[in-house]
KOLROTI-252298 format. One record per residue (C-alpha): x, y, z; residue in three letters. Coordinates in nm, 3 decimals, padded with zeros to 5 digits. Each point is the difference from the previous one (the first is absolute). Layout:
<recs>
[[X Y Z] 'Ala'];
...
</recs>
This chain:
<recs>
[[09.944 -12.508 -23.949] 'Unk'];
[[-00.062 -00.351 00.174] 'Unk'];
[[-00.326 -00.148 00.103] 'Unk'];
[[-00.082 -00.236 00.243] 'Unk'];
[[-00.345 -00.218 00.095] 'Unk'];
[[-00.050 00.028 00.381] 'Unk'];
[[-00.273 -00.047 00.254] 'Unk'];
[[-00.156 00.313 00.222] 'Unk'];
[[00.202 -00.134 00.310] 'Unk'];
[[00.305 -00.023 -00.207] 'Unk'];
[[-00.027 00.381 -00.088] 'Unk'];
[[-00.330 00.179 00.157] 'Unk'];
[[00.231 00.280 00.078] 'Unk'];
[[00.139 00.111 -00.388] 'Unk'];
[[-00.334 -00.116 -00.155] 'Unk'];
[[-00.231 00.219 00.192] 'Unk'];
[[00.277 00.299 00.018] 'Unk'];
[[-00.081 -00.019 -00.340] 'Unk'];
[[-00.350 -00.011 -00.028] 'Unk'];
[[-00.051 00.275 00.269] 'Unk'];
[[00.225 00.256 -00.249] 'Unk'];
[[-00.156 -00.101 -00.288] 'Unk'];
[[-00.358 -00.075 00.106] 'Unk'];
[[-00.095 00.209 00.320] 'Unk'];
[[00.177 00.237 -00.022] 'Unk'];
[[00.079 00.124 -00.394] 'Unk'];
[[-00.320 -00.149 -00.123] 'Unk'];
[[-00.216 00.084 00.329] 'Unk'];
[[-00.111 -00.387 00.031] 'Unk'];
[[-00.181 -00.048 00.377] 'Unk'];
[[00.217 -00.224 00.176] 'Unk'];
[[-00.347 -00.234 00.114] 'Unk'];
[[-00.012 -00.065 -00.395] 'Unk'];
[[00.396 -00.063 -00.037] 'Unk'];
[[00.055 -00.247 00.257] 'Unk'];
[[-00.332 -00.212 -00.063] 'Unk'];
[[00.143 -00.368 00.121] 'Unk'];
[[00.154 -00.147 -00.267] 'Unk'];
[[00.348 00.041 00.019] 'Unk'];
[[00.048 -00.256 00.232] 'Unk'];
[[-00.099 -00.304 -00.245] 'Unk'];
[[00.110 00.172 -00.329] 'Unk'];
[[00.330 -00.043 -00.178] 'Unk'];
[[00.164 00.348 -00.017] 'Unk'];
[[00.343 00.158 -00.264] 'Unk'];
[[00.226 00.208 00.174] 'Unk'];
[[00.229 00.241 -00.286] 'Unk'];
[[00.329 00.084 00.132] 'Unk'];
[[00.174 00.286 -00.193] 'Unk'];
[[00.361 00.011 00.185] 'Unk'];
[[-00.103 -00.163 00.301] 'Unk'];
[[-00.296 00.229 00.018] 'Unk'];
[[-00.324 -00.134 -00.008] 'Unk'];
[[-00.177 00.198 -00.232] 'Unk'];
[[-00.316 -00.186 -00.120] 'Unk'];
[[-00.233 -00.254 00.043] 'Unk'];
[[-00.339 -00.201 -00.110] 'Unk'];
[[-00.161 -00.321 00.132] 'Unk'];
[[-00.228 -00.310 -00.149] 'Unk'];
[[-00.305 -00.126 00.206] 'Unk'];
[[-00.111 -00.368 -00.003] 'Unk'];
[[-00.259 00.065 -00.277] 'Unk'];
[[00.223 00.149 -00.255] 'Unk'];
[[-00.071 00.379 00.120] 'Unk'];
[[00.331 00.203 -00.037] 'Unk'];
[[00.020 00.313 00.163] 'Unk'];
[[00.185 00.302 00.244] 'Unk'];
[[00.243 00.043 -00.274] 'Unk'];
[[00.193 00.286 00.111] 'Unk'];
[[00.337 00.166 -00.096] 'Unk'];
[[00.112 00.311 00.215] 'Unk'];
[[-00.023 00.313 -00.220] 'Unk'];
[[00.398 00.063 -00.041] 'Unk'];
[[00.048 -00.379 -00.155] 'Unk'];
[[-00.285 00.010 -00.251] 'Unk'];
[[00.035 -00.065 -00.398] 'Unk'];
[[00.300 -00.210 00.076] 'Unk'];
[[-00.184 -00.341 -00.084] 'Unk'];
[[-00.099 -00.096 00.396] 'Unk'];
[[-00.356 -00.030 -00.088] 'Unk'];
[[00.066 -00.241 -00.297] 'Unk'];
[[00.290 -00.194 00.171] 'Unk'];
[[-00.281 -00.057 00.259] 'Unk'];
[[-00.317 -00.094 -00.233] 'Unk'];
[[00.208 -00.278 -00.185] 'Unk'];
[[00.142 -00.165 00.353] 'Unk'];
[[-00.348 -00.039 00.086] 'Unk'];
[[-00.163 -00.123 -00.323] 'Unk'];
[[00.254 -00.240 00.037] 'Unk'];
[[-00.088 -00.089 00.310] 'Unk'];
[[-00.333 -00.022 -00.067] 'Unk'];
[[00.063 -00.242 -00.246] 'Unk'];
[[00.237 -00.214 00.207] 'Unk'];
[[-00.283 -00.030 00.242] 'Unk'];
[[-00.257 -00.116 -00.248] 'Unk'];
[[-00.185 00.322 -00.013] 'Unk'];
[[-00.245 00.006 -00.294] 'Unk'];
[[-00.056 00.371 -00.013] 'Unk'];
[[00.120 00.325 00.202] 'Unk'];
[[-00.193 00.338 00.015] 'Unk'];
[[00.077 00.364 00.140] 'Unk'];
[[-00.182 00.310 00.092] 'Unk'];
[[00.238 00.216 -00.193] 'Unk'];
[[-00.005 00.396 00.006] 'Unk'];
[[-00.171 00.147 -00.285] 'Unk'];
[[00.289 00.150 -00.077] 'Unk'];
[[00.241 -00.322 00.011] 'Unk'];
[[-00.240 -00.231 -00.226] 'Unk'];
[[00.259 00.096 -00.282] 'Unk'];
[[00.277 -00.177 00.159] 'Unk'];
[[-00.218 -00.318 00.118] 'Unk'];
[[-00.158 -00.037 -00.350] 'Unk'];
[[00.385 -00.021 -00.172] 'Unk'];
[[-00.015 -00.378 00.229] 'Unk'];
[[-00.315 -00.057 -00.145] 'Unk'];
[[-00.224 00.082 00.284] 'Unk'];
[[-00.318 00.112 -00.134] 'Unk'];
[[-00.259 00.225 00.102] 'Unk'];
[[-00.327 -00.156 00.133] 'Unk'];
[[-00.308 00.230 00.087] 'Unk'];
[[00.016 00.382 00.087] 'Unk'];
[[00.193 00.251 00.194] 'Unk'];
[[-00.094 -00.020 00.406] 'Unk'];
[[00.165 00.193 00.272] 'Unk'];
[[00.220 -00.116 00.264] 'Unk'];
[[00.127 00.183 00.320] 'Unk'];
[[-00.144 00.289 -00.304] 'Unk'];
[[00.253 -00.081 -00.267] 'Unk'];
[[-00.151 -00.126 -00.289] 'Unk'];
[[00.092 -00.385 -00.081] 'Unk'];
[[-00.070 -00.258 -00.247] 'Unk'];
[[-00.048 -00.368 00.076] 'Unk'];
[[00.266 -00.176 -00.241] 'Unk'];
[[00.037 -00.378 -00.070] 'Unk'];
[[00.252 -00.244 -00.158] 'Unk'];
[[-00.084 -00.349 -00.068] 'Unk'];
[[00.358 -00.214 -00.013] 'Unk'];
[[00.100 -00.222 -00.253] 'Unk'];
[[-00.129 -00.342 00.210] 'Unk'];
[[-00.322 00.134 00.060] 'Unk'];
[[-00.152 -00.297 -00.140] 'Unk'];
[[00.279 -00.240 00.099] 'Unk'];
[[-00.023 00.104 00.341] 'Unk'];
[[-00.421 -00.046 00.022] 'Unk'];
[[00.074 -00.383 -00.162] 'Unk'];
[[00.225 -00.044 00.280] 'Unk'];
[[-00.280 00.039 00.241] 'Unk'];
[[-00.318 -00.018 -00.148] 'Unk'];
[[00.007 -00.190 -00.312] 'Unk'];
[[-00.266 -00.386 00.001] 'Unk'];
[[00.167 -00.227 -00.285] 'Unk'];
[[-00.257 -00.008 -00.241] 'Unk'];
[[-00.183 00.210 00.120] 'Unk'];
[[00.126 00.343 00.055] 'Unk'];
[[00.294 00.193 -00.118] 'Unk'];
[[00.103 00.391 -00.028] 'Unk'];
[[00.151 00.115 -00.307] 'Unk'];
[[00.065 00.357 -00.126] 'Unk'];
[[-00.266 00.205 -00.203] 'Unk'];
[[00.204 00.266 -00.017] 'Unk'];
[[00.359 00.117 00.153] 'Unk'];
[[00.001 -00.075 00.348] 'Unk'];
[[-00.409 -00.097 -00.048] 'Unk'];
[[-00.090 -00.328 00.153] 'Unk'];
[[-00.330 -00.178 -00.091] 'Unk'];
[[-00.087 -00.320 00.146] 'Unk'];
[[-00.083 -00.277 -00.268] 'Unk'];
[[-00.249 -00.228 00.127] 'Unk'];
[[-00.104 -00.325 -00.094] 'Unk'];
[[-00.315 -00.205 00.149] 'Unk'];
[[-00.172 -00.306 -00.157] 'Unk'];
[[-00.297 00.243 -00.073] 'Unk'];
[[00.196 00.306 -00.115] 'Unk'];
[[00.236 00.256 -00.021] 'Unk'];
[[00.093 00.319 00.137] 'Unk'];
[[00.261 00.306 00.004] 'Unk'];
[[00.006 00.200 00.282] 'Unk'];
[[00.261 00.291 00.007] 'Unk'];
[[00.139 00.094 00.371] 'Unk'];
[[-00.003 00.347 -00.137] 'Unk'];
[[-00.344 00.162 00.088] 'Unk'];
[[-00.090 -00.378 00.102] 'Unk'];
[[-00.172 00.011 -00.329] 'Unk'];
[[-00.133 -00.320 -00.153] 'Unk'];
[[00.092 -00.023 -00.366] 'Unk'];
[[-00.216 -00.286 -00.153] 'Unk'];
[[-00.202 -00.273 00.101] 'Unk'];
[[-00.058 -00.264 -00.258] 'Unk'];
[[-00.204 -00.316 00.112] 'Unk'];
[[00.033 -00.303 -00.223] 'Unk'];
[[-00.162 -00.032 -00.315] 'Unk'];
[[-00.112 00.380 00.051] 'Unk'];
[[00.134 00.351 -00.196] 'Unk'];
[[00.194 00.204 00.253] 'Unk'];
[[-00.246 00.202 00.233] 'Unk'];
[[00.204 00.227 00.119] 'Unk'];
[[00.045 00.277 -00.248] 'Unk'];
[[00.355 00.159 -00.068] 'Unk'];
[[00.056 00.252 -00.264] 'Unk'];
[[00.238 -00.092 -00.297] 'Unk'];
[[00.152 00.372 00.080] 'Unk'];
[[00.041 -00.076 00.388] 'Unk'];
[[00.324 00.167 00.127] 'Unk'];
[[00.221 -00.223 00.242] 'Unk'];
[[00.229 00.279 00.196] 'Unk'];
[[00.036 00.060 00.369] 'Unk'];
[[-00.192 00.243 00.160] 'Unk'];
[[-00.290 -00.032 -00.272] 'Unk'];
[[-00.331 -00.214 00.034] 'Unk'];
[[-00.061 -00.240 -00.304] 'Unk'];
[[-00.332 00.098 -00.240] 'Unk'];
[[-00.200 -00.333 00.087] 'Unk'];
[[00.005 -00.271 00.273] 'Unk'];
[[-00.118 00.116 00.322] 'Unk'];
[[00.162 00.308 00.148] 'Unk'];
[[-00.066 00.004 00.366] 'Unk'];
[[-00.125 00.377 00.084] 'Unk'];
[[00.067 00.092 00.392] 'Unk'];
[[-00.084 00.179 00.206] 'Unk'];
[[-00.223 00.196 -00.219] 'Unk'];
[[-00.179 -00.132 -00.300] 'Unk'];
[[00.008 00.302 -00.343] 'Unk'];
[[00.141 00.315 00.015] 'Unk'];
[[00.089 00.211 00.343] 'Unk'];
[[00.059 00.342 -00.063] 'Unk'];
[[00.341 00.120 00.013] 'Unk'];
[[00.131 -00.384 00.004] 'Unk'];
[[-00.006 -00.250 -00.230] 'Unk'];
[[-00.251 -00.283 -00.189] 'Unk'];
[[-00.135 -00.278 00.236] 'Unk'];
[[00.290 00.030 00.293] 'Unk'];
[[00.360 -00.088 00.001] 'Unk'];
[[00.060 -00.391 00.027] 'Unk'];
[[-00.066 -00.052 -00.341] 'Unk'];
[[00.314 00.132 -00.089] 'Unk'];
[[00.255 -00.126 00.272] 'Unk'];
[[00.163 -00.313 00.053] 'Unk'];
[[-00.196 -00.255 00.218] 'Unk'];
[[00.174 -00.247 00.250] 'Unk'];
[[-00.044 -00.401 -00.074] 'Unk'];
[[-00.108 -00.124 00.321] 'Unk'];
[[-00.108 -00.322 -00.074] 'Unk'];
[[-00.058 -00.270 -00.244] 'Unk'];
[[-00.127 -00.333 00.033] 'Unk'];
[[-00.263 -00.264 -00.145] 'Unk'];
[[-00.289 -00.075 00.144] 'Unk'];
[[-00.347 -00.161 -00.043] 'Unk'];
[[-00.104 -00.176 -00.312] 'Unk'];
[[00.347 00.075 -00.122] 'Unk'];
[[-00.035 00.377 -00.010] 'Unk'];
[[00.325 00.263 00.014] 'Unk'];
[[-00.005 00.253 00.281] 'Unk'];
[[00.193 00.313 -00.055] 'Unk'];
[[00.008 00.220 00.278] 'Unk'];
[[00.133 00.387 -00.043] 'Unk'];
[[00.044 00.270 00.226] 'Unk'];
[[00.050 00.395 00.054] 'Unk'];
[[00.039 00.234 00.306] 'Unk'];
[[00.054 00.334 00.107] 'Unk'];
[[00.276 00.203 -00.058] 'Unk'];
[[00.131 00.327 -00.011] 'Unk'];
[[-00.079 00.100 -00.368] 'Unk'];
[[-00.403 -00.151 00.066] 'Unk'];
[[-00.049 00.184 00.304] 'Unk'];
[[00.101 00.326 -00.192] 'Unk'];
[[-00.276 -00.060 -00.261] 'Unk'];
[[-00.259 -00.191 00.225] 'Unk'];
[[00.102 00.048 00.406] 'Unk'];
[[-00.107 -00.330 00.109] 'Unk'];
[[00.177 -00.328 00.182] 'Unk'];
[[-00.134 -00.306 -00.220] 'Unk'];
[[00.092 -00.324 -00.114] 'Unk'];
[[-00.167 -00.132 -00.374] 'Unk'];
[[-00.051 -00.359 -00.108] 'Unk'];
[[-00.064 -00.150 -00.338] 'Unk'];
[[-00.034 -00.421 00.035] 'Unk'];
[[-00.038 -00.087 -00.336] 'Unk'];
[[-00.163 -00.389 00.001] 'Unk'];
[[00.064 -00.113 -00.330] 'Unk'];
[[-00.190 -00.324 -00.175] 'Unk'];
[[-00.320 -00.082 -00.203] 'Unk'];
[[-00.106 00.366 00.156] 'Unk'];
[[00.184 00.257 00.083] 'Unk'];
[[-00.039 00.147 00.363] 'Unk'];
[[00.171 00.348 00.082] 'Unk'];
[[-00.026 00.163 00.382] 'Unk'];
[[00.106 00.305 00.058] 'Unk'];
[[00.054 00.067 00.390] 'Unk'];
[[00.062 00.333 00.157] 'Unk'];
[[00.102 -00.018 00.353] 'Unk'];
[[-00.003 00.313 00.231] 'Unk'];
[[00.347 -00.011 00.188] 'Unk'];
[[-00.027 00.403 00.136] 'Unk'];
[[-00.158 00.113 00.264] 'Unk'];
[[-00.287 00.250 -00.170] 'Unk'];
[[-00.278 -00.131 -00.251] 'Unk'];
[[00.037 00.064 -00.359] 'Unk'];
[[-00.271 -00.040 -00.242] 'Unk'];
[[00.060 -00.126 -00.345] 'Unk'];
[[-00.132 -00.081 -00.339] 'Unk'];
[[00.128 -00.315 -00.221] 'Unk'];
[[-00.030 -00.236 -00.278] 'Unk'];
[[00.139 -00.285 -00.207] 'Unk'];
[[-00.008 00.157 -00.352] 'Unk'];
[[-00.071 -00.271 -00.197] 'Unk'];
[[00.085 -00.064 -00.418] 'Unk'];
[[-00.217 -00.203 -00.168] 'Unk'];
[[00.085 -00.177 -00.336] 'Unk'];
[[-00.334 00.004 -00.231] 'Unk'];
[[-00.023 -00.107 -00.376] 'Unk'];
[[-00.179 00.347 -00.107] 'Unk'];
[[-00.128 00.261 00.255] 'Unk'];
[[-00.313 00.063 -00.222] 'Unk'];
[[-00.150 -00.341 00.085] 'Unk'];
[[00.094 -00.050 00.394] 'Unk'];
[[-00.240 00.059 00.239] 'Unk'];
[[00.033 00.018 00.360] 'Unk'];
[[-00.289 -00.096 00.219] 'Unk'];
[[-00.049 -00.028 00.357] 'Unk'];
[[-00.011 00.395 00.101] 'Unk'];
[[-00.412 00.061 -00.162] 'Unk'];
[[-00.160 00.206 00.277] 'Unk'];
[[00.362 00.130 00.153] 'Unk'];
[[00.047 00.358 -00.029] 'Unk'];
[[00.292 00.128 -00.153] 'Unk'];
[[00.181 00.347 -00.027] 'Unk'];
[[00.115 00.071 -00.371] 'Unk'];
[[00.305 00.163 -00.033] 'Unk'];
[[-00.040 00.088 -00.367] 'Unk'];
[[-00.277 00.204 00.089] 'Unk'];
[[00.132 00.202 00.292] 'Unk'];
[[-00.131 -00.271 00.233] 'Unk'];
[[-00.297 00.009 -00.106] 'Unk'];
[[-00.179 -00.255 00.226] 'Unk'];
[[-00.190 -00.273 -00.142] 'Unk'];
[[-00.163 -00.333 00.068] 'Unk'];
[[00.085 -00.309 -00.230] 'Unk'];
[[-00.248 -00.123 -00.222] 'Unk'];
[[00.063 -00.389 -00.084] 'Unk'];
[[00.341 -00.114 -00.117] 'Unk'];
[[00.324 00.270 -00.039] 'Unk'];
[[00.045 00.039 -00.361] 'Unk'];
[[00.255 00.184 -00.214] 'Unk'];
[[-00.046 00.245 -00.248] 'Unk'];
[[00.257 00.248 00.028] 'Unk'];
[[00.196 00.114 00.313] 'Unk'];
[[-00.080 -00.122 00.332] 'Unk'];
[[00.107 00.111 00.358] 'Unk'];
[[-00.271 -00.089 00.265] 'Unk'];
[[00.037 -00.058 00.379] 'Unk'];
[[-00.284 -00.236 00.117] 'Unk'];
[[-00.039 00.068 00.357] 'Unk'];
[[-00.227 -00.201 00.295] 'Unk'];
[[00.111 -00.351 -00.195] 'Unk'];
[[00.151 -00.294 00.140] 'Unk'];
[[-00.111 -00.210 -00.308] 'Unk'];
[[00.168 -00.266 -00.230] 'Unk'];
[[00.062 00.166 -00.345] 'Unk'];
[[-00.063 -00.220 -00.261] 'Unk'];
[[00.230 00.123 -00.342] 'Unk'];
[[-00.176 -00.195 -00.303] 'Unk'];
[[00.237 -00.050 -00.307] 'Unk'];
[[-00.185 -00.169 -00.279] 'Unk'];
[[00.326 00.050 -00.228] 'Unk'];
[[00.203 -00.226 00.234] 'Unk'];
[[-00.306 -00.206 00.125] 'Unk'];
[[00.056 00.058 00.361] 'Unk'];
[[-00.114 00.142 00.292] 'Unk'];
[[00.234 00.177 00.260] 'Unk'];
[[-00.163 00.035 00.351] 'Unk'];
[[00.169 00.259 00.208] 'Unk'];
[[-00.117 -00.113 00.382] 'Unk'];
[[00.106 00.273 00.314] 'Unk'];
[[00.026 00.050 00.342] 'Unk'];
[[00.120 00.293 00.215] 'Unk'];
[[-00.156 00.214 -00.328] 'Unk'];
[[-00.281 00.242 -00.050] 'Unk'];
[[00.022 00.144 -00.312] 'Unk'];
[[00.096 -00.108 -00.345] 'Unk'];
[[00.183 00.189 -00.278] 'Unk'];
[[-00.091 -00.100 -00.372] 'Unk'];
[[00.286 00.185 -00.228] 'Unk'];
[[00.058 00.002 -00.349] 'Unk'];
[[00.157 00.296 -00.179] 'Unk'];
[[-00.125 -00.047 -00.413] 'Unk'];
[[00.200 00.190 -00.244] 'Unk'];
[[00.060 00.318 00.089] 'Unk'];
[[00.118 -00.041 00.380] 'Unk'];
[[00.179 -00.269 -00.131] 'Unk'];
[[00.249 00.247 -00.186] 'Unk'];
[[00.080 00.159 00.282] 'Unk'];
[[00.191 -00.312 00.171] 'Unk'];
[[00.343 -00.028 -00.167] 'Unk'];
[[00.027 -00.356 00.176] 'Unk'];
[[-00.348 -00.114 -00.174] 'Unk'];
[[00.060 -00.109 -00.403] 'Unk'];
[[-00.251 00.116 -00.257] 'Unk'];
[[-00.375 -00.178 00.007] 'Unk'];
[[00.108 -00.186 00.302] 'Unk'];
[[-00.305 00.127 00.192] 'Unk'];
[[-00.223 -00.279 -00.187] 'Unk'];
[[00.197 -00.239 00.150] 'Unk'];
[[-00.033 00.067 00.393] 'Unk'];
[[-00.277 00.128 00.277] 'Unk'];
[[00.061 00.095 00.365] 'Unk'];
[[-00.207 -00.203 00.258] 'Unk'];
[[00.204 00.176 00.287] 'Unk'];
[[-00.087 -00.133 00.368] 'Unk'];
[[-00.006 00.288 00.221] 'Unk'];
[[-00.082 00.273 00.252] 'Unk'];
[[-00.020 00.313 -00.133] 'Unk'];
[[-00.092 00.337 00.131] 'Unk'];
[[-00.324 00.052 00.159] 'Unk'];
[[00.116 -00.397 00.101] 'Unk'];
[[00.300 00.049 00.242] 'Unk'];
[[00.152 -00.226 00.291] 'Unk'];
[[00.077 00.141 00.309] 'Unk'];
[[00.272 -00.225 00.242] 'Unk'];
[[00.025 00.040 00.362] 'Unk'];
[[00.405 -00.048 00.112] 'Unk'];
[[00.100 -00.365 -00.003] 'Unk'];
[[-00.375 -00.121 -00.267] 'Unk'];
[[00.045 -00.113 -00.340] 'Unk'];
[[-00.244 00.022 -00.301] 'Unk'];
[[00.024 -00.307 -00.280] 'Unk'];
[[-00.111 00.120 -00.350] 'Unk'];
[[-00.018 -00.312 -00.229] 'Unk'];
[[-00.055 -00.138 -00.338] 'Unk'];
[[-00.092 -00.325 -00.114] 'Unk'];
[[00.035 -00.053 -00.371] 'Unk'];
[[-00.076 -00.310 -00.197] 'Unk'];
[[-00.164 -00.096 -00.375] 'Unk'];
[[-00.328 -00.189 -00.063] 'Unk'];
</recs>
């Protein structure tokens, strides 16, 4: 058995003989979804079993491997793992940071013994159940320094296996930002506790959001029946698009997510998602949704933010007297604010109609926090208390004294509806008085 990289023109002919056994016609793929453009520009492995070709797989530009296929007489002979090593290597010779697969439900077995993991839920495609798998490479990091990193100012380093965070460093402050779930870890101005909170229990793993920070929650903000919590980005890997400093010696990190094969199974929309992180005596996130289809979608969104307190029992948060609010502890019971939020025992209101500054006052850490927004019309305040709080293995014991959730939002009856080619900017402007 002898494999070989080619090129389509090099070998159109024994790559899609292949395909069309395996795919069209055994598995009853429609040929418009086979042959969707890509082969041209992709870098393709061609198995030859006694001068027969008898399998073969390609890698896109952006790590995606895929059409592995061995014809049904050659299977079980090790063609499917000769193939996935050649092009992990290859990925790696070419700098990749990270590859990912839409692997047959029934194949994830085989893909997770290379340590691809599993990332979000089971989605149909041509109606054979798949699962969206990812691997990050051992120069994940190394390879986002090589592009992306400021001296002094900004450098990746792992959180986990294969889990970049960007370290930042500013005059004013200091931030992490992982470029999984584009979640921002901590913001710490000088001379201030941290403000972002992060549990002490937090689990750092891919294809699992991180208890604290700010979990981004697209394109639908809570729970969607049949799918899961607050969307699916929160969980995948992000692209680093950018980074640079700007004004008044801030960092700019700039991340990014599209559509894809496994999204449009859960969520059947053409999008592209920003998060430009501004990092310096505030901290600035914008989250940008771009419509790239050609049909409007409508969603709901929100920068879940973790705020570090020095006891729950004294904060207050003001700024939302008058604004109606829908409490979820009480079946949505809807009510109308009366004066600042305090905390007595669990809390779980949506604040709806408000565009407001929240104020959160912390007399234990003598500050004030001032949550500004734009792009935003409602407001979450969150905070668990003691029993709720057992239920979250990633949350230590008592921990809910030590955090509230200002979230910056729009939450259902608050949705945005985009036209093709219009873009909605949902942002959050964070700083301590």
């Amino acid at each position: 058995m002898k494999i070989a990289k080619v090129t389509w023109g090099e070998a159109q002919a024994e790559l899609s003989a292949i395909r069309h056994a395996v795919f069209i016609e055994e598995q009853q793929v429609p040929e418009e979804l086979e042959w969707d453009g890509e082969d041209e520009s992709a870098l393709h492995v061609l198995v030859h079993e006694d001068s027969q070709p008898i399998a073969c797989a390609r890698l896109l530009a952006d790590g995606h491997i895929g059409r592995m296929a061995v014809l049904k007489d050659y299977r079980s002979r090790g063609a499917g793992r000769l193939m996935l090593k050649t092009l992990l290597m290859e990925a790696e010779k070419l700098r990749r940071s990270r590859v990912f697969l839409n692997a047959q439900t029934r194949a994830a077995g085989f893909y997770a013994k290379y340590g691809f993991s599993q990332v979000g839920g089971e989605f149909p495609d041509a109606n054979i159940p798949h699962l969206r798998m990812e691997k990050n490479l051992d120069n994940f990091s190394e390879t986002l320094n090589a592009r992306f990193a400021i001296p002094g100012r900004l450098r990746f380093q792992d959180s986990g296996a294969g889990l970049p965070v960007a370290e930042i460093t500013t005059p004013d402050a200091m931030a992490r930002v992982a470029v999984q779930g584009g979640q921002v870890l901590e913001w710490q101005p000088n001379g201030q506790k941290p403000v972002i909170w992060v549990s002490k229990a937090a689990v750092y793993q891919t294809g699992k959001g991180v208890r604290g920070g700010v979990p981004v929650c697209w394109p639908w903000f809570g729970q969607l029946e049949g799918k899961g919590a607050h969307g699916f980005v929160r969980v995948r890997m992000w692209e680093v698009r950018e980074s640079r400093t700007d004004l008044a010696d801030t960092v700019v990190l700039r991340l990014g997510i599209k559509d894809d094969e496994s999204t449009r199974a859960q969520w059947d929309h053409a999008f592209d998602l920003e998060l430009i992180v501004t990092v310096g005596a505030a901290l600035k996130m914008e989250l940008v949704t771009r419509n790239t289809g050609d049909k409007p979608f409508t969603i709901t969104d929100g920068l879940h933010t973790y705020f570090r307190v020095g006891d729950i029992k004294q904060t207050k948060v003001q700024g939302l007297d008058g604004t109606e609010y829908f409490d979820k502890v009480r079946d949505f019971a809807k009510e109308r604010q009366s004066g600042a939020v305090t905390f007595s025992g669990e809390t779980d209101r949506v604040y709806i109609n408000t565009t407001s500054d929240c104020m959160i006052e912390d007399p234990v850490f003598g500050r004030t926090i001032r949550i500004a927004k734009a792009g935003s019309t409602s407001t979450v305040v969150w905070n668990p208390w003691t029993e709720k709080e057992k239920a979250f293995s990633d949350m230590a014991a008592g921990e809910y004294a030590d955090m509230v959730c200002v979230e910056t939002v729009n939450a259902s009856p608050d949705e945005i509806t985009l036209q093709p080619g219009a873009k909605h900017n949902l942002t959050a402007f964070i700083g301590v008085e």
